[in-house]
PQR file of N, CA, C, O and H, with PARSE charges and radii, in Angstrom:
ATOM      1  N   UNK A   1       0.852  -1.178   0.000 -0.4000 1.5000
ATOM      2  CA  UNK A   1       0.000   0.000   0.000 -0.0000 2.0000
ATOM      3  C   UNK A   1       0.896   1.238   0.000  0.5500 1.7000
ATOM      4  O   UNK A   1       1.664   1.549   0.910 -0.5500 1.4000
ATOM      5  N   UNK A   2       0.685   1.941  -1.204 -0.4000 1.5000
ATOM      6  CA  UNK A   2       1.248   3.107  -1.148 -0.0000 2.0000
ATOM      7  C   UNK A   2       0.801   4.471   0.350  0.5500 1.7000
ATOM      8  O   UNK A   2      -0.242   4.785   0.923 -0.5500 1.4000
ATOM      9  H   UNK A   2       0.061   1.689  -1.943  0.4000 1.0000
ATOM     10  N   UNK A   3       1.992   4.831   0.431 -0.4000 1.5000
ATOM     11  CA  UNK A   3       1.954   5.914   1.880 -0.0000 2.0000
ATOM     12  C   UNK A   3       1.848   7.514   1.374  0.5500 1.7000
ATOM     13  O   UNK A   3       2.639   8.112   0.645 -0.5500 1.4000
ATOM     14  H   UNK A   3       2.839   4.576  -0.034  0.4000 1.0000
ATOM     15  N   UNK A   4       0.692   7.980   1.957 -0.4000 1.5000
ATOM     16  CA  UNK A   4       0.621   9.130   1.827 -0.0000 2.0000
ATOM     17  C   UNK A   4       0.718  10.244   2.476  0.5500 1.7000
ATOM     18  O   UNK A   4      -0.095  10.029   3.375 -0.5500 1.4000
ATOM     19  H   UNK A   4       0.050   7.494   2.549  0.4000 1.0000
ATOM     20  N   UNK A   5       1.301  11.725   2.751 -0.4000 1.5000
ATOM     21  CA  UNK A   5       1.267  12.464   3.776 -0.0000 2.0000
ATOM     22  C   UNK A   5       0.532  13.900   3.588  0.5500 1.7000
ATOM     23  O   UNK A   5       0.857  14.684   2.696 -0.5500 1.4000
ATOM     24  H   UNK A   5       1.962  11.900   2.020  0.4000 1.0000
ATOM     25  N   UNK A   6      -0.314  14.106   4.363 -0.4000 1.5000
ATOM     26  CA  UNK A   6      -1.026  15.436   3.254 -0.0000 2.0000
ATOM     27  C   UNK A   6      -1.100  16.040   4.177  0.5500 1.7000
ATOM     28  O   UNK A   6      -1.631  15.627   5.209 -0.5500 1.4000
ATOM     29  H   UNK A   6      -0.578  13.469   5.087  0.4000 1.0000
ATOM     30  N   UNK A   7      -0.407  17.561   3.985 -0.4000 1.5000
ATOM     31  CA  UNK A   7       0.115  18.646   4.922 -0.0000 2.0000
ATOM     32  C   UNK A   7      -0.785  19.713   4.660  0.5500 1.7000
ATOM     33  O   UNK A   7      -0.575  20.260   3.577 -0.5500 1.4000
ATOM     34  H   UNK A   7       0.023  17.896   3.147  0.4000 1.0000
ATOM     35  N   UNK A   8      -1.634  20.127   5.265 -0.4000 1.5000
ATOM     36  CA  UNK A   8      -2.765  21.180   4.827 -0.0000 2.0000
ATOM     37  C   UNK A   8      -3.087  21.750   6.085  0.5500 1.7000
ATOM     38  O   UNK A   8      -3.206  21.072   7.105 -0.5500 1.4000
ATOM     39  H   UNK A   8      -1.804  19.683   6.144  0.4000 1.0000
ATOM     40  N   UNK A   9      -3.278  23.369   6.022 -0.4000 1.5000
ATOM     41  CA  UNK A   9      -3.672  24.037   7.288 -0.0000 2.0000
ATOM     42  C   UNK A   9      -4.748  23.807   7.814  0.5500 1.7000
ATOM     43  O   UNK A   9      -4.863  23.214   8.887 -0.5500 1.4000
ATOM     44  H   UNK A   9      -3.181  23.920   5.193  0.4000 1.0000
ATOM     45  N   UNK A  10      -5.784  24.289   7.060 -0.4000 1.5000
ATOM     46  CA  UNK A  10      -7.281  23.891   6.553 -0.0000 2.0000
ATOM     47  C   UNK A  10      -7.965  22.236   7.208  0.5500 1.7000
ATOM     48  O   UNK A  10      -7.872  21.096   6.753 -0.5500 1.4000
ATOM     49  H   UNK A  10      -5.691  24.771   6.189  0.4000 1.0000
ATOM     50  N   UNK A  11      -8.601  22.751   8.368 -0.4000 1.5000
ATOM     51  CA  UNK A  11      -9.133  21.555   8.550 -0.0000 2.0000
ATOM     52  C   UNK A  11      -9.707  20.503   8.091  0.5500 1.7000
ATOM     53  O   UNK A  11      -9.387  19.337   8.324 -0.5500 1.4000
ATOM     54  H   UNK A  11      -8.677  23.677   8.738  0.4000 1.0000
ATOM     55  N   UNK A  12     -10.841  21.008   7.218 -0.4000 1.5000
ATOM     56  CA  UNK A  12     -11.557  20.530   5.953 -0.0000 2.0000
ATOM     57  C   UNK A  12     -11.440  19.989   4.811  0.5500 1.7000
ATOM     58  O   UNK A  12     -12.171  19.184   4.233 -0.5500 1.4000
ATOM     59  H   UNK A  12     -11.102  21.955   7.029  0.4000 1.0000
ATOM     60  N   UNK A  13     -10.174  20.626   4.416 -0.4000 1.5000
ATOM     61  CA  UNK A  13      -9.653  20.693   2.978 -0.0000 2.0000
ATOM     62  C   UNK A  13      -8.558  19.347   3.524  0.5500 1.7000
ATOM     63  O   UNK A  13      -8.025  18.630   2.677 -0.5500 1.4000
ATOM     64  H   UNK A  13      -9.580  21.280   4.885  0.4000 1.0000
ATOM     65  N   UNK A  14      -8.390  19.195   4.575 -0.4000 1.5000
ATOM     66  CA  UNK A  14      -7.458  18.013   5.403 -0.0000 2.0000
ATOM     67  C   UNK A  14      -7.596  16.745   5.125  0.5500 1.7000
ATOM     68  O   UNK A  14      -6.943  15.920   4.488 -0.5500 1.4000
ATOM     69  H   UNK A  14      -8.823  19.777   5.263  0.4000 1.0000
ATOM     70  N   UNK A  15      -9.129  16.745   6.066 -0.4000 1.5000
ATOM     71  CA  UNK A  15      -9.904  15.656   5.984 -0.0000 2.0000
ATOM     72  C   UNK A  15     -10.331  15.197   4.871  0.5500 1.7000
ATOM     73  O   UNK A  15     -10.167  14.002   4.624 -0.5500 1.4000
ATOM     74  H   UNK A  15      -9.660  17.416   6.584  0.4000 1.0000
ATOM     75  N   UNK A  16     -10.900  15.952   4.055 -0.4000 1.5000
ATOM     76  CA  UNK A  16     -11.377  15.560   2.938 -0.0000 2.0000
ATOM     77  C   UNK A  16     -11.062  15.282   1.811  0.5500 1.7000
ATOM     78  O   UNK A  16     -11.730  15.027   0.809 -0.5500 1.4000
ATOM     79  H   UNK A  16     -11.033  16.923   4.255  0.4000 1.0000
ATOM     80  N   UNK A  17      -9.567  15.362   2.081 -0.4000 1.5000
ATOM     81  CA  UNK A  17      -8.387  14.863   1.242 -0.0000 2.0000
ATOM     82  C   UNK A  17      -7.969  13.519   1.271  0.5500 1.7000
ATOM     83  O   UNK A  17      -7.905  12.670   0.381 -0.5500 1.4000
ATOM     84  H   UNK A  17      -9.024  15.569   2.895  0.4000 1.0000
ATOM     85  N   UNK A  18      -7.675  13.492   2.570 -0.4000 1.5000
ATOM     86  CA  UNK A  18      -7.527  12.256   3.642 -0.0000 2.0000
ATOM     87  C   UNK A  18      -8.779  11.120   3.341  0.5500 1.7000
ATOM     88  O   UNK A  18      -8.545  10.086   2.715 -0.5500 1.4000
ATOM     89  H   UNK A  18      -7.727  14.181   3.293  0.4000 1.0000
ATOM     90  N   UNK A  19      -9.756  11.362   3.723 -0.4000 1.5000
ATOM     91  CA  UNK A  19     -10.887  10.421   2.960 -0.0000 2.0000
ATOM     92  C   UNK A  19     -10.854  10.239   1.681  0.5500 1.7000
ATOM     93  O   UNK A  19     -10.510   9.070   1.510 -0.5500 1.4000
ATOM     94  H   UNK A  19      -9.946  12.202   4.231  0.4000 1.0000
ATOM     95  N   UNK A  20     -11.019  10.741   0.708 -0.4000 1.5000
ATOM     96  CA  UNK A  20     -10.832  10.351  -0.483 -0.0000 2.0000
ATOM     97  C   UNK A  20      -9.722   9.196  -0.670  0.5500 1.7000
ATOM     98  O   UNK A  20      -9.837   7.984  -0.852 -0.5500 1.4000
ATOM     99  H   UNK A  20     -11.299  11.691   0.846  0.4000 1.0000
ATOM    100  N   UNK A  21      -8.576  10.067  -0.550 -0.4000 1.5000
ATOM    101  CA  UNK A  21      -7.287   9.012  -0.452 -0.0000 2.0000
ATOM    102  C   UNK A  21      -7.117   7.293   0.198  0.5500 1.7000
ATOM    103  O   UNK A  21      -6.603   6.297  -0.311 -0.5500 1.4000
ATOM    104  H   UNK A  21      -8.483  11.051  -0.402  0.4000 1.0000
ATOM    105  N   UNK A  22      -7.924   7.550   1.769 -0.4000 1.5000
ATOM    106  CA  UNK A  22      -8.394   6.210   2.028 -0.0000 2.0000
ATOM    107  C   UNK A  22      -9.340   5.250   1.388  0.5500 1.7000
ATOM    108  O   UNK A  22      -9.047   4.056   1.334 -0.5500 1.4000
ATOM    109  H   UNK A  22      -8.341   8.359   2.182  0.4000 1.0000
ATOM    110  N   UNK A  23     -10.593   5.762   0.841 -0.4000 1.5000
ATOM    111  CA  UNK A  23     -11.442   5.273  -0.176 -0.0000 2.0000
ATOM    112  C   UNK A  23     -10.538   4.673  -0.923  0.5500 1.7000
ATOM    113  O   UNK A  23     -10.814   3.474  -0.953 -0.5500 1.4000
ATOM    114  H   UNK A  23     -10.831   6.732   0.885  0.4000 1.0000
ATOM    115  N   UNK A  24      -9.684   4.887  -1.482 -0.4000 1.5000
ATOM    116  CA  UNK A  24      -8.682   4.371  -2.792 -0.0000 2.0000
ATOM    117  C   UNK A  24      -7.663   3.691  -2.677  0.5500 1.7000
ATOM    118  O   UNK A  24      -6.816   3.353  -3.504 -0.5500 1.4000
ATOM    119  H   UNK A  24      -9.460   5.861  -1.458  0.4000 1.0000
ATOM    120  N   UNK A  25      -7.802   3.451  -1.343 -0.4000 1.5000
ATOM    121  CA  UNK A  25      -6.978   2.233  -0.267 -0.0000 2.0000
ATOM    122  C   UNK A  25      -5.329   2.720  -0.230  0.5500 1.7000
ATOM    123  O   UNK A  25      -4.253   2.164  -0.451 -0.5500 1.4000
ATOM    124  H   UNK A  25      -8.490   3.726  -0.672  0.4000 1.0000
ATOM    125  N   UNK A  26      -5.702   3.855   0.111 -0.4000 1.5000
ATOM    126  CA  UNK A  26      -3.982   4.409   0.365 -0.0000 2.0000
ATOM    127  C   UNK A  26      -3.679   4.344   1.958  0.5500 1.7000
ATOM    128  O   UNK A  26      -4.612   4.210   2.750 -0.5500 1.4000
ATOM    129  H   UNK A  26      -6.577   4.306   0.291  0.4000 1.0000
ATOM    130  N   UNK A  27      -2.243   4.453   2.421 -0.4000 1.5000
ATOM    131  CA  UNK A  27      -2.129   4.944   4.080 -0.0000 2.0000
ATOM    132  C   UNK A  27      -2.187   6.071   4.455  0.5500 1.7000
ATOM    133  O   UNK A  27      -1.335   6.497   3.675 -0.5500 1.4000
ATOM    134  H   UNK A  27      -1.485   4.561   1.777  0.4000 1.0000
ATOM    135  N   UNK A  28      -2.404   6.704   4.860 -0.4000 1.5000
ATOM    136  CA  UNK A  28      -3.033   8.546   4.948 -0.0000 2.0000
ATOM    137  C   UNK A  28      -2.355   8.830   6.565  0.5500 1.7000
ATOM    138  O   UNK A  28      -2.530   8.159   7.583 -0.5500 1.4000
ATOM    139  H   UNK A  28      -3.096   6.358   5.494  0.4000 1.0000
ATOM    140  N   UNK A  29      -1.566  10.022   6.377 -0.4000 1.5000
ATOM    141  CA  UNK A  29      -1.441  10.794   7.587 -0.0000 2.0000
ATOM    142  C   UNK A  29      -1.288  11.940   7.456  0.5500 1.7000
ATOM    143  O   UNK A  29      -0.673  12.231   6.430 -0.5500 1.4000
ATOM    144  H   UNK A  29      -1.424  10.567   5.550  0.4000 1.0000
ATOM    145  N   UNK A  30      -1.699  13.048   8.292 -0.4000 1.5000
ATOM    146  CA  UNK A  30      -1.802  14.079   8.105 -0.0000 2.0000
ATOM    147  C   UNK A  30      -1.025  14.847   8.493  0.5500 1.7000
ATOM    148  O   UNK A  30      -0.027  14.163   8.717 -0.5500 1.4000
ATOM    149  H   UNK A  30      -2.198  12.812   9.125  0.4000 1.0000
ATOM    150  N   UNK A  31      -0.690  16.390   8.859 -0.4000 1.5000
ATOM    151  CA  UNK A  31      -0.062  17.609   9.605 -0.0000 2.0000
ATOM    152  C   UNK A  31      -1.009  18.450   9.620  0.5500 1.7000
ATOM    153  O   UNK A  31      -1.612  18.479   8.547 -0.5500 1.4000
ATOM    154  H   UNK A  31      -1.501  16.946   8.677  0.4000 1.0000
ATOM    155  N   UNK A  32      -1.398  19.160  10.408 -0.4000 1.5000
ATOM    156  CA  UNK A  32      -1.989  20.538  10.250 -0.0000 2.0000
ATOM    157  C   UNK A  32      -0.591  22.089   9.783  0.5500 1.7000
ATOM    158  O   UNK A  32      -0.827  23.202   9.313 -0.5500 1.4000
ATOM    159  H   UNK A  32      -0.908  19.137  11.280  0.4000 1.0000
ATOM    160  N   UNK A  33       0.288  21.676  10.044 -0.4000 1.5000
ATOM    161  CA  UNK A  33       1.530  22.744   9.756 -0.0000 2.0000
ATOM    162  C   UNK A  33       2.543  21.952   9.175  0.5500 1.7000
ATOM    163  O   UNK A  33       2.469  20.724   9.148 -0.5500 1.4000
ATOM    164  H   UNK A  33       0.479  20.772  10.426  0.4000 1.0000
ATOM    165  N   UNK A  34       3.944  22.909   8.485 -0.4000 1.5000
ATOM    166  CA  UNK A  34       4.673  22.395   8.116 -0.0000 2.0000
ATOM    167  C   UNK A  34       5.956  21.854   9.448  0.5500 1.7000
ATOM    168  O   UNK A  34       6.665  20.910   9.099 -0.5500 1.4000
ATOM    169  H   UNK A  34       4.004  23.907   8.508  0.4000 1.0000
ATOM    170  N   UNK A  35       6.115  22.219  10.342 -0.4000 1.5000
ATOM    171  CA  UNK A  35       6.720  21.593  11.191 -0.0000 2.0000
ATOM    172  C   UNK A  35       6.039  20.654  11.508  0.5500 1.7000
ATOM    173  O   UNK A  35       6.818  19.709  11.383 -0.5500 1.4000
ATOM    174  H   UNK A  35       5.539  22.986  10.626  0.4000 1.0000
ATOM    175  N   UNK A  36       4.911  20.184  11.906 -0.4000 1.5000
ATOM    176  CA  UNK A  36       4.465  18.702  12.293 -0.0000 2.0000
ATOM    177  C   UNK A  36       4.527  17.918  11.014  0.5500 1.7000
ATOM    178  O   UNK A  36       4.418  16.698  10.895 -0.5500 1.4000
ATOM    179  H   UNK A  36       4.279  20.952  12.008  0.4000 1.0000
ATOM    180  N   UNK A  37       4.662  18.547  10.357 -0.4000 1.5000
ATOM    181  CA  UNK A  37       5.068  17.615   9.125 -0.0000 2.0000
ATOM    182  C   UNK A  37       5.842  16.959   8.767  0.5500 1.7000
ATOM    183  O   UNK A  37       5.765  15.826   8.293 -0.5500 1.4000
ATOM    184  H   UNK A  37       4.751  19.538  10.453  0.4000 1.0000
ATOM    185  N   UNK A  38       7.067  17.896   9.040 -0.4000 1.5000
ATOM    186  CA  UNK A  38       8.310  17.571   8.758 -0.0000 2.0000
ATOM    187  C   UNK A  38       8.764  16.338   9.603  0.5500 1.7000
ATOM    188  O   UNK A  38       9.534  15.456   9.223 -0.5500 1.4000
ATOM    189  H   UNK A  38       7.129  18.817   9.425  0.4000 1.0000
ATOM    190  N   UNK A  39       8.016  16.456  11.081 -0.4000 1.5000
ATOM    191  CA  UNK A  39       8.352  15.517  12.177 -0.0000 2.0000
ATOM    192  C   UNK A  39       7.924  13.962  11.025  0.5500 1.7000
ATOM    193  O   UNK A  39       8.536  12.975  10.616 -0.5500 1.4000
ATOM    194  H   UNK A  39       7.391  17.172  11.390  0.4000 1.0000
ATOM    195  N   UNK A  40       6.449  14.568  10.875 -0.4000 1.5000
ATOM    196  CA  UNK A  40       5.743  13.184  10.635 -0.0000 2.0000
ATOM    197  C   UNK A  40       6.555  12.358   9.576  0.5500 1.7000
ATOM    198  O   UNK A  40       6.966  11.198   9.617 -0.5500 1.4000
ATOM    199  H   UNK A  40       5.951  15.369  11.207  0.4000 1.0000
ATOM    200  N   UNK A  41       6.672  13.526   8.422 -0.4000 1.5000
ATOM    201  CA  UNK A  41       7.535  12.634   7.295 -0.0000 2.0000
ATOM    202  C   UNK A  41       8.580  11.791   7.734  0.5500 1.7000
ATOM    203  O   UNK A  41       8.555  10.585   7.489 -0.5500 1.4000
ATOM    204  H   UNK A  41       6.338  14.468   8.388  0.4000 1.0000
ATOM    205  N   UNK A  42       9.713  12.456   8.513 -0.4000 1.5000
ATOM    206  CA  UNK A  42      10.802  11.462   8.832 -0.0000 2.0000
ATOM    207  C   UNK A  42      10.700  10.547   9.916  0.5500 1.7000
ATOM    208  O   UNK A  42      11.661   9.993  10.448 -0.5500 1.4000
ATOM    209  H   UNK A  42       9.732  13.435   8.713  0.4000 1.0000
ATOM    210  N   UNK A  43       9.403  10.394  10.253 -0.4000 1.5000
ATOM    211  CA  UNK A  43       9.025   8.920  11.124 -0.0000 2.0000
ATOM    212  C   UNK A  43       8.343   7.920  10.523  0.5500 1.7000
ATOM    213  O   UNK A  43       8.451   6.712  10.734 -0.5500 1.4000
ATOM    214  H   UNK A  43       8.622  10.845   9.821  0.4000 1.0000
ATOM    215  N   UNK A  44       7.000   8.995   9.082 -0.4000 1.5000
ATOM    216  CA  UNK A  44       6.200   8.183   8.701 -0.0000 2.0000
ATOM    217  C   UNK A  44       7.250   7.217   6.893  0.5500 1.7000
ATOM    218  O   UNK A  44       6.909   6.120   6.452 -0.5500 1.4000
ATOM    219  H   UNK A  44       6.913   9.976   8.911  0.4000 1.0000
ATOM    220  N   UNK A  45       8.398   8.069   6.307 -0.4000 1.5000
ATOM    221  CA  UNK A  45       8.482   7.746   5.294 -0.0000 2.0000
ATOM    222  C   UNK A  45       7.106   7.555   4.239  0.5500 1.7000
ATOM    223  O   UNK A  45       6.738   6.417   3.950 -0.5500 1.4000
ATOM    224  H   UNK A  45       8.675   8.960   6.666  0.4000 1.0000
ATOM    225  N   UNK A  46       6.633   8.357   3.882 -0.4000 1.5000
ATOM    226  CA  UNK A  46       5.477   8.815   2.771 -0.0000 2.0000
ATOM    227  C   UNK A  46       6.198   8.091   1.607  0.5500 1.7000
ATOM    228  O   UNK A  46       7.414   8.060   1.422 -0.5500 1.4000
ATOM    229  H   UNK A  46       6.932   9.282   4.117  0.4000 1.0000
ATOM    230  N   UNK A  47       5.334   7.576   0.936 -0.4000 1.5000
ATOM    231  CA  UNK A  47       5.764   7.702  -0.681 -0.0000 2.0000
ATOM    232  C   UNK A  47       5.501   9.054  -1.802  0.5500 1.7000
ATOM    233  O   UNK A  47       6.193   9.409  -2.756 -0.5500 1.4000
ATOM    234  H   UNK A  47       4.346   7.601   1.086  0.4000 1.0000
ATOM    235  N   UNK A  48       4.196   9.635  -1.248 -0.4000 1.5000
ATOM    236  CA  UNK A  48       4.324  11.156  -1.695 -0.0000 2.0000
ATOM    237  C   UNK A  48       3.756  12.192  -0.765  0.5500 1.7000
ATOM    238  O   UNK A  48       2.693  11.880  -0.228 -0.5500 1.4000
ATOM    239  H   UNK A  48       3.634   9.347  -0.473  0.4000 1.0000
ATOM    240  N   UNK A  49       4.015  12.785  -0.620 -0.4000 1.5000
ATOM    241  CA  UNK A  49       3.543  14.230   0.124 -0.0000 2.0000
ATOM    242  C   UNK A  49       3.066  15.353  -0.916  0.5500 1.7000
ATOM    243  O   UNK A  49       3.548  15.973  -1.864 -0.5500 1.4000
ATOM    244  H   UNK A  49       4.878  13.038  -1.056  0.4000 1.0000
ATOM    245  N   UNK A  50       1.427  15.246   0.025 -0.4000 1.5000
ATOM    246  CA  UNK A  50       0.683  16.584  -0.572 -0.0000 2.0000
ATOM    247  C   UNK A  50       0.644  17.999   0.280  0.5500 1.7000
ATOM    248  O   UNK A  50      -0.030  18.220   1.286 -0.5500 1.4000
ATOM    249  H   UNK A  50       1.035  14.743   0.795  0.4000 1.0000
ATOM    250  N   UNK A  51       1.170  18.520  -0.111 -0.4000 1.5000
ATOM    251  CA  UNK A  51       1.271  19.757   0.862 -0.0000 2.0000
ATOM    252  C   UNK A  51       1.109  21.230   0.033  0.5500 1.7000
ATOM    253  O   UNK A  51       1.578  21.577  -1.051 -0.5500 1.4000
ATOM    254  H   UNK A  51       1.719  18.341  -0.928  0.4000 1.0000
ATOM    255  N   UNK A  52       0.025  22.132   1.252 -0.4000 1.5000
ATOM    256  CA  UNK A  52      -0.308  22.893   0.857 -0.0000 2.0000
ATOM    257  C   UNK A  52       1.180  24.648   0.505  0.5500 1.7000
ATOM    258  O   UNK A  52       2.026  24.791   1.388 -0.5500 1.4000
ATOM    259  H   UNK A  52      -0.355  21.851   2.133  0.4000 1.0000
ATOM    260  N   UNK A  53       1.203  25.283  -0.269 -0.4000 1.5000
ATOM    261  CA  UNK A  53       2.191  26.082   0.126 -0.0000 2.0000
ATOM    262  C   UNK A  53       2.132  27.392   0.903  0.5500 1.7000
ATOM    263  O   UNK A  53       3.145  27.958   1.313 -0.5500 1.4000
ATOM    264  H   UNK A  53       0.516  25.167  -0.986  0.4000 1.0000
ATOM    265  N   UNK A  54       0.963  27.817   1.074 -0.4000 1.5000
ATOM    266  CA  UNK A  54       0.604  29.016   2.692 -0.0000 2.0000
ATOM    267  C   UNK A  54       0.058  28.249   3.612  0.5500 1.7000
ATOM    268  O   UNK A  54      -1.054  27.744   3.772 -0.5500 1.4000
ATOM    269  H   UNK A  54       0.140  27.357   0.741  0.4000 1.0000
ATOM    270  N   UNK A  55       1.329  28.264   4.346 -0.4000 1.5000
ATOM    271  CA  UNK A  55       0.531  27.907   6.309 -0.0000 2.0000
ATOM    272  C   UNK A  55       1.096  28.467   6.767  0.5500 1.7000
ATOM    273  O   UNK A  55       1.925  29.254   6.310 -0.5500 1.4000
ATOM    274  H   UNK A  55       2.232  28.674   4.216  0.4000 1.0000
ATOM    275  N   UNK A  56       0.775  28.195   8.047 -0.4000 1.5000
ATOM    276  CA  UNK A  56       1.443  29.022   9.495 -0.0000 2.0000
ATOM    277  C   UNK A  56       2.298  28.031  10.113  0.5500 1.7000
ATOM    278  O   UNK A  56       1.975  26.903  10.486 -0.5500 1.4000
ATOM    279  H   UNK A  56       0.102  27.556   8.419  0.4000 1.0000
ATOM    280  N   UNK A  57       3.434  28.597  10.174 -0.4000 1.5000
ATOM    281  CA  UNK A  57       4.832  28.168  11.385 -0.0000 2.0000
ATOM    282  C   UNK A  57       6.003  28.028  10.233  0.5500 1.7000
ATOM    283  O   UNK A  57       7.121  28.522  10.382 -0.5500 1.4000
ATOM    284  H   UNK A  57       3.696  29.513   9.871  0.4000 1.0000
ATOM    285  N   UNK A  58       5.570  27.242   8.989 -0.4000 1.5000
ATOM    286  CA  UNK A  58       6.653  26.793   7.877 -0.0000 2.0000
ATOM    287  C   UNK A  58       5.868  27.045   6.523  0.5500 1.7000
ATOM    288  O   UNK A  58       4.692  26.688   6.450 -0.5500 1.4000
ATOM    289  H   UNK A  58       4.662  26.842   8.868  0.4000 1.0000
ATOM    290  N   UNK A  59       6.499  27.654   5.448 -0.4000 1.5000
ATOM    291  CA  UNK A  59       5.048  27.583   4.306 -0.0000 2.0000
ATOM    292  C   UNK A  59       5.528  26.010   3.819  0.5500 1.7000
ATOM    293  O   UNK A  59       6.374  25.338   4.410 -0.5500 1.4000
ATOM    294  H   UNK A  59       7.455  27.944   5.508  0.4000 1.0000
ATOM    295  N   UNK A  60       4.761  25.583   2.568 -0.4000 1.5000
ATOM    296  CA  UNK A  60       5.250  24.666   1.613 -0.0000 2.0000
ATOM    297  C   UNK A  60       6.679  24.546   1.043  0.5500 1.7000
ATOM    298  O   UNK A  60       7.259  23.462   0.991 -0.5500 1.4000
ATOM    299  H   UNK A  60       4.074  26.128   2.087  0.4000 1.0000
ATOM    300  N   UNK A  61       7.088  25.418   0.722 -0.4000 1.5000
ATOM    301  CA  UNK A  61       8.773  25.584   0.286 -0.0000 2.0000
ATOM    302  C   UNK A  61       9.366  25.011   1.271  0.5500 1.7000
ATOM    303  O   UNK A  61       9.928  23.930   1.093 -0.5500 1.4000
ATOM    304  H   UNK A  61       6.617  26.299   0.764  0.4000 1.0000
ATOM    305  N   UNK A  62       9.348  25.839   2.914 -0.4000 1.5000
ATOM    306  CA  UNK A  62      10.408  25.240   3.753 -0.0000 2.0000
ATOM    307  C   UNK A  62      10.269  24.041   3.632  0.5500 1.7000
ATOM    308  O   UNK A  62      11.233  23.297   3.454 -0.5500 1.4000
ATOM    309  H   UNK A  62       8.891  26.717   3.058  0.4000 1.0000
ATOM    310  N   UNK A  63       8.576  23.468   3.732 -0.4000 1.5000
ATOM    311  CA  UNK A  63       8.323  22.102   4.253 -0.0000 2.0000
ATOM    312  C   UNK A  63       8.913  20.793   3.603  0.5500 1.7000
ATOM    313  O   UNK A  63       9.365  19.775   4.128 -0.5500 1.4000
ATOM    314  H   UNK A  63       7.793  24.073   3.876  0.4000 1.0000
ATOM    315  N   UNK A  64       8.763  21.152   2.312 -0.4000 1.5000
ATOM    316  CA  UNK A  64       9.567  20.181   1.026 -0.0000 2.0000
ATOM    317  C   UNK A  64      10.842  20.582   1.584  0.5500 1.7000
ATOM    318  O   UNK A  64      11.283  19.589   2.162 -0.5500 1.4000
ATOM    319  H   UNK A  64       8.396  21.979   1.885  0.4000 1.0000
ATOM    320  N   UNK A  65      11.684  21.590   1.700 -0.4000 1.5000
ATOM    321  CA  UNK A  65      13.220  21.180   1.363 -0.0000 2.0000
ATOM    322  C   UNK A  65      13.479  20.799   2.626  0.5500 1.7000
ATOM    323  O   UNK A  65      14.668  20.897   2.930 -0.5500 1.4000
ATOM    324  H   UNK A  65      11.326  22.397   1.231  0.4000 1.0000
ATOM    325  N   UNK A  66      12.890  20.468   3.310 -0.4000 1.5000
ATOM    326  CA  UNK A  66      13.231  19.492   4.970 -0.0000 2.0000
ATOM    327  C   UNK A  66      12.958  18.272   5.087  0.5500 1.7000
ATOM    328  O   UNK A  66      13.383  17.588   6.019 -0.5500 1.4000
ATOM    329  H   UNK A  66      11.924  20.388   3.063  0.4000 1.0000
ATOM    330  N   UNK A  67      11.883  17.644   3.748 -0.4000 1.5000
ATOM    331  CA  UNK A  67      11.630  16.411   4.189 -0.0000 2.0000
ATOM    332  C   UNK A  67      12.158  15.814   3.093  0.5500 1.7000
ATOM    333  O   UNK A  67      11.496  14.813   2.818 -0.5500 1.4000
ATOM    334  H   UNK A  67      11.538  18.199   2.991  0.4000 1.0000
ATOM    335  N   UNK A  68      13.430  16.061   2.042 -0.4000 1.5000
ATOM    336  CA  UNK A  68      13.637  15.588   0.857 -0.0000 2.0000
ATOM    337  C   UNK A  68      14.822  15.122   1.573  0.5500 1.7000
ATOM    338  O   UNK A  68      15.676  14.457   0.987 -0.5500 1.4000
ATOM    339  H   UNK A  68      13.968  16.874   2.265  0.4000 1.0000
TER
END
């Protein structure tokens, strides 16, 4: 099963990402910011990361060049 990590501020836009993705039998974990992200990636190893590029604490830019 492919691993997924979807980094989105947006509560909604989170979840409902996240569901879809499970429907389609993926592993789904989330962040609400790009620092919990960054944590998550290098514990969870994702096969891709969806991430939004305006949040609060880290945008998208930082968040990618920390978890590559």
């Amino acid at each position: 099963m492919d691993k997924i990590l979807v980094i989105e501020d947006e509560k909604n836009l989170r979840d409902t990402i996240k569901e879809i993705l499970e429907l389609n039998l993926y592993d789904v974990k989330t962040a609400e910011n790009g620092l919990i992200g960054v944590a998550k990636a290098l514990q969870f190893k994702p096969d891709i990361i969806i991430c939004d590029v305006m949040m609060p604490e880290m945008d998208g830019y930082e968040t990618v060049s920390y978890t590559h």
